[in-house]
SERO-4910 file (N, C-alpha, C, O; in steps of 0.05 Angstrom, whole numbers):
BEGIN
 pado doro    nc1    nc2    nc3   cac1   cac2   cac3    cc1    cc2    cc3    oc1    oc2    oc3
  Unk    A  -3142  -1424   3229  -3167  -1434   3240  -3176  -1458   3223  -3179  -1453   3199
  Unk    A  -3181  -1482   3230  -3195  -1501   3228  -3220  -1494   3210  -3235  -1478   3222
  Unk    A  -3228  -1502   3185  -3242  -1489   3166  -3275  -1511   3180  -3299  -1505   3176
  Unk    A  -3265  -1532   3195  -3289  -1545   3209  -3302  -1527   3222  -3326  -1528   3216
  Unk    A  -3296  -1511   3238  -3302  -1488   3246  -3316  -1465   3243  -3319  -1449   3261
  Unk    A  -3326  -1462   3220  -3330  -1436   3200  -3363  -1455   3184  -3371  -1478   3187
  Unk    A  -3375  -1433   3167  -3392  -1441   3164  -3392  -1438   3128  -3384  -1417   3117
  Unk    A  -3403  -1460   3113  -3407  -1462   3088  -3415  -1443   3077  -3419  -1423   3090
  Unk    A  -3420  -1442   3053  -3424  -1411   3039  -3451  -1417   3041  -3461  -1395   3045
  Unk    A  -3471  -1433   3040  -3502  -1441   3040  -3511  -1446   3055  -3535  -1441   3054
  Unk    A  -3502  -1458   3080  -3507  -1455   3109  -3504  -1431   3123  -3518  -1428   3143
  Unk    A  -3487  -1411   3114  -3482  -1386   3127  -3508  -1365   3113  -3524  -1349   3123
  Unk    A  -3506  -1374   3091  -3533  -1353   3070  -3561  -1357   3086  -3577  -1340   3092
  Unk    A  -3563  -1390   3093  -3591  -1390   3104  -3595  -1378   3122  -3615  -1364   3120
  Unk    A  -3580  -1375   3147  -3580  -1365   3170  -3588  -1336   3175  -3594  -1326   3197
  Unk    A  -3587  -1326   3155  -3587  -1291   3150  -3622  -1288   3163  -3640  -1305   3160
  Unk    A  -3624  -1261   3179  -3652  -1266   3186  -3659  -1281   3199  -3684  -1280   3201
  Unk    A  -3647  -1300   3215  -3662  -1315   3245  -3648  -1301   3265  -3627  -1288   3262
  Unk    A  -3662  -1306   3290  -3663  -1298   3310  -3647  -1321   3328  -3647  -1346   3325
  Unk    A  -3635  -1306   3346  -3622  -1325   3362  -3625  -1307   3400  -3632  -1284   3407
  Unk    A  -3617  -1328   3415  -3609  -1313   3439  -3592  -1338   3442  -3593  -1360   3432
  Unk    A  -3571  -1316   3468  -3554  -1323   3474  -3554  -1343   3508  -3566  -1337   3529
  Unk    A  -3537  -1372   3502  -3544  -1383   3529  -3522  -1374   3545  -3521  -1389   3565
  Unk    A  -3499  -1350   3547  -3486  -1347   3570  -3483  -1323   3567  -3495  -1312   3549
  Unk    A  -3466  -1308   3585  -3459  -1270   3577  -3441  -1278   3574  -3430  -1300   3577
  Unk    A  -3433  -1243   3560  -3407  -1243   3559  -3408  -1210   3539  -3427  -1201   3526
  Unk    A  -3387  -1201   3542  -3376  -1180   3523  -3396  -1154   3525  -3397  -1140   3505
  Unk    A  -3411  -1146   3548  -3425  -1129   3542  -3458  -1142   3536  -3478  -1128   3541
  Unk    A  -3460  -1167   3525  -3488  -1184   3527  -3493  -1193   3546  -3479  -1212   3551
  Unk    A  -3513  -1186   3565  -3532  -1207   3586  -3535  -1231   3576  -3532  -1230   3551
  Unk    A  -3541  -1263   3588  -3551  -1281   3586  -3577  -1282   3576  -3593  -1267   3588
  Unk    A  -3585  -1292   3561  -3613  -1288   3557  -3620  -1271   3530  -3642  -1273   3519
  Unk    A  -3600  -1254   3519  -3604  -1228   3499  -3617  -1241   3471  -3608  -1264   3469
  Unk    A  -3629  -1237   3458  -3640  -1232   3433  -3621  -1223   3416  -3607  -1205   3425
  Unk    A  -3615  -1234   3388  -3601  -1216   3363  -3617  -1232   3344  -3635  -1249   3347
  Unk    A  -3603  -1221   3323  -3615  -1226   3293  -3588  -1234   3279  -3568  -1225   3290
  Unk    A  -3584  -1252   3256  -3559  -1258   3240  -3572  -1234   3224  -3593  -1230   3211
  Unk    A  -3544  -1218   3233  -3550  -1197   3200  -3536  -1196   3177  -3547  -1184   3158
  Unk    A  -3508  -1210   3171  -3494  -1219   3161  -3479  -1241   3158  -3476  -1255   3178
  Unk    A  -3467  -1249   3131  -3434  -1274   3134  -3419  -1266   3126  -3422  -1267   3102
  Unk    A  -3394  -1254   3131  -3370  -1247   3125  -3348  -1272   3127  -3338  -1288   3144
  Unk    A  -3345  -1263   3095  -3318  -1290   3092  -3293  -1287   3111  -3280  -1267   3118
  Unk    A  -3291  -1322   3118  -3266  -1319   3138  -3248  -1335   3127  -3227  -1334   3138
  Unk    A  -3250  -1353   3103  -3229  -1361   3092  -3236  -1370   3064  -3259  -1380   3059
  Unk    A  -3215  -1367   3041  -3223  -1381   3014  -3196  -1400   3012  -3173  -1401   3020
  Unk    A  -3216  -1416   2995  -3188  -1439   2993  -3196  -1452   2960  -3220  -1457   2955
  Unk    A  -3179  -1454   2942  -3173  -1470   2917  -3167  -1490   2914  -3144  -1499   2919
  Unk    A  -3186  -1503   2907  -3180  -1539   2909  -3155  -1546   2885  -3145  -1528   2872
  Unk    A  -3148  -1573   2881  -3133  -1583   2860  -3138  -1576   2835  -3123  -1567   2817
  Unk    A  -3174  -1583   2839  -3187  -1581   2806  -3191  -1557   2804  -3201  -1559   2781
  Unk    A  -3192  -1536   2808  -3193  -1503   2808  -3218  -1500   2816  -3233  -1490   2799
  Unk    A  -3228  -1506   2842  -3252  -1501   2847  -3252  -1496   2871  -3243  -1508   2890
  Unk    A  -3268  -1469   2868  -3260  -1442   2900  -3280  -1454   2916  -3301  -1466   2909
  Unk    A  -3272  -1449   2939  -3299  -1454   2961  -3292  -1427   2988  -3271  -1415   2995
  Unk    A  -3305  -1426   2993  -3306  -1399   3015  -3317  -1412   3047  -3334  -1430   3048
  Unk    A  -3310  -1405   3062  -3317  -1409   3088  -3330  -1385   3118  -3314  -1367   3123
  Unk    A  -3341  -1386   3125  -3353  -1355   3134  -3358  -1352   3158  -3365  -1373   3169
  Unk    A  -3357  -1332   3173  -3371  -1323   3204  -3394  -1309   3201  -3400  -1291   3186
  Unk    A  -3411  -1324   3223  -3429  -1294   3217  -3438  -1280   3235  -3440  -1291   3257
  Unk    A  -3445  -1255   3233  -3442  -1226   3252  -3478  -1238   3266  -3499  -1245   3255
  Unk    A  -3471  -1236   3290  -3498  -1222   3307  -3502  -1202   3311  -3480  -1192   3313
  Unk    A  -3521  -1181   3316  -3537  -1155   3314  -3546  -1154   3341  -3571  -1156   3340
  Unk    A  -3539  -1153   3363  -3555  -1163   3391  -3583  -1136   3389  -3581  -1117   3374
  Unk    A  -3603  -1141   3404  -3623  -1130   3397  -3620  -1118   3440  -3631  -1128   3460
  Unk    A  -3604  -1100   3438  -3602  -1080   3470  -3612  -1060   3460  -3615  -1056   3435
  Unk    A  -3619  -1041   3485  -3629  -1022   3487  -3604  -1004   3481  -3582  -1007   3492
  Unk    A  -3612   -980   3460  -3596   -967   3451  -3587   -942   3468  -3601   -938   3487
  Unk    A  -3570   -929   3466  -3564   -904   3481  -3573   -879   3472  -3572   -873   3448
  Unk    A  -3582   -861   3490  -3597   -834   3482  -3576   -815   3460  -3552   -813   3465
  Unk    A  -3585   -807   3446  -3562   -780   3440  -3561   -769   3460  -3579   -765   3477
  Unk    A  -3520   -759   3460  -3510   -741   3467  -3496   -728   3461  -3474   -736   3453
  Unk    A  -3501   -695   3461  -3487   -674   3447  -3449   -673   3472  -3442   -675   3495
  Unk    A  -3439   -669   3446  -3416   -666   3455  -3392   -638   3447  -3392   -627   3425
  Unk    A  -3380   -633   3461  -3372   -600   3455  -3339   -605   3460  -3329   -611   3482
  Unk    A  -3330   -602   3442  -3301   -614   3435  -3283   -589   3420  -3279   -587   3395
  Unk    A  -3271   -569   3442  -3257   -540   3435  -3278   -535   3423  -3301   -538   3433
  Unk    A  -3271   -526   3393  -3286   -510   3368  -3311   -524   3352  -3328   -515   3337
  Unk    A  -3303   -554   3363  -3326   -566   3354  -3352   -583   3363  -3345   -600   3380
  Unk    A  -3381   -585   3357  -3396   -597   3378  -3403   -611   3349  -3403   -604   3325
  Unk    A  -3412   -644   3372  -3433   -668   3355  -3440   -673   3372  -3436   -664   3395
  Unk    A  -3458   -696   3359  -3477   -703   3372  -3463   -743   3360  -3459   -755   3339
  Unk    A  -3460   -748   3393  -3457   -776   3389  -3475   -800   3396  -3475   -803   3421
  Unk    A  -3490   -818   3382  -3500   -832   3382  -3493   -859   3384  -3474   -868   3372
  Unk    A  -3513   -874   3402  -3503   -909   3404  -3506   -926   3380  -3526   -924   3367
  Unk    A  -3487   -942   3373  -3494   -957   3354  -3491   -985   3367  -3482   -995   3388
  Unk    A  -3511   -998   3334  -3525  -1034   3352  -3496  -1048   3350  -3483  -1045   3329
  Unk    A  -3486  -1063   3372  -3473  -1078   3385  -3472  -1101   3369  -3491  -1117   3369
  Unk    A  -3448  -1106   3353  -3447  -1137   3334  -3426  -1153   3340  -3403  -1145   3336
  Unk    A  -3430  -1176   3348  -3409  -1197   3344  -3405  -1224   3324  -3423  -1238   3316
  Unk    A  -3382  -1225   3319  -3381  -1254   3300  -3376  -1275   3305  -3355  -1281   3315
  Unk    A  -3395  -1293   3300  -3388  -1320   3315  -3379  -1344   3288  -3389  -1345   3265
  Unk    A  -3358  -1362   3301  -3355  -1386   3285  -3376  -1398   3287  -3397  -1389   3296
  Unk    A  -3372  -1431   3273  -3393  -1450   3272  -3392  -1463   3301  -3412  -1469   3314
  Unk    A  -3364  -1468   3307  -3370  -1471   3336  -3384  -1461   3355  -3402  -1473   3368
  Unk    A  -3375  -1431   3359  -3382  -1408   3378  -3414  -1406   3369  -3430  -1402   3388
  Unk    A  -3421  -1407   3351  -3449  -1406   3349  -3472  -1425   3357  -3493  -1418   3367
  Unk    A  -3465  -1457   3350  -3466  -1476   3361  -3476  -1485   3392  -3495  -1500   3397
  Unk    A  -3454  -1472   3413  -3444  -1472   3432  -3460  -1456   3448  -3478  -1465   3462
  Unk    A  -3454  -1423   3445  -3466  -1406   3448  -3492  -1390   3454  -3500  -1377   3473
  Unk    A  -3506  -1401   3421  -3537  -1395   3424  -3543  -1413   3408  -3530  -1428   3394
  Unk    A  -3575  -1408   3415  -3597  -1425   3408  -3615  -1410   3386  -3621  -1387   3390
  Unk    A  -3621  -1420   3368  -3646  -1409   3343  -3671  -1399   3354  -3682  -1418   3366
  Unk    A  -3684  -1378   3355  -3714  -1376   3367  -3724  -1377   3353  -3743  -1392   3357
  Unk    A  -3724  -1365   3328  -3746  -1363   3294  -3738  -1352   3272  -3715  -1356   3266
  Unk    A  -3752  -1336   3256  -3748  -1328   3229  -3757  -1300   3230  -3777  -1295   3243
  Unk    A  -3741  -1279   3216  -3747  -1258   3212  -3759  -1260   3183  -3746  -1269   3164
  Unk    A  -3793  -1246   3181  -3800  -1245   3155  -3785  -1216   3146  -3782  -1196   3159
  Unk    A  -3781  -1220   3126  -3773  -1196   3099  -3793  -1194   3074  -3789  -1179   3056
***
């Protein structure tokens, strides 16, 4: 992958905590959806000439859907209880770009 692509290690840090929605569907997301950047997970490191690392990153969306009820489940000898978990995807610098739009800031 094209490291143009991917997002800086300080551009990816800021992002943490805004809000985005999405301008098309896809994957299980409606048009229109709400998430949060909840993370940047490195997608590439690279060592320059002079020995100096730089990292390049994706970062995960948290889409903000309505979650699924518990449901108990009874499996032979054994029962749980399975629950929905929040729905994340990772977008490049492109895909992000492209994709969605910034709405605001999550305070912390």
């Amino acid at each position: 992958m094209n490291n143009e692509m991917l997002f800086d290690k300080q551009t990816a840090l800021a992002k943490i905590g805004r809000r985005v929605r999405t301008l098309v569907a896809f994957s299980g997301v409606p048009k229109g959806t709400t998430g949060i950047v909840a993370t940047a997970d490195i997608a590439a490191r690279h060592k320059l000439s002079d020995g100096t690392r730089i990292e390049f990153y994706y970062l995960a969306i948290r889409w903000e859907l309505p979650s699924k009820p518990p449901v108990l489940v009874r499996d032979g000898n054994f029962t749980f209880i399975r629950t929905g978990r929040p729905l994340v995807d990772w977008f490049t610098k492109d895909e992000y770009e492209r994709f969605l739009v910034e709405i605001d800031t999550i305070k912390t």
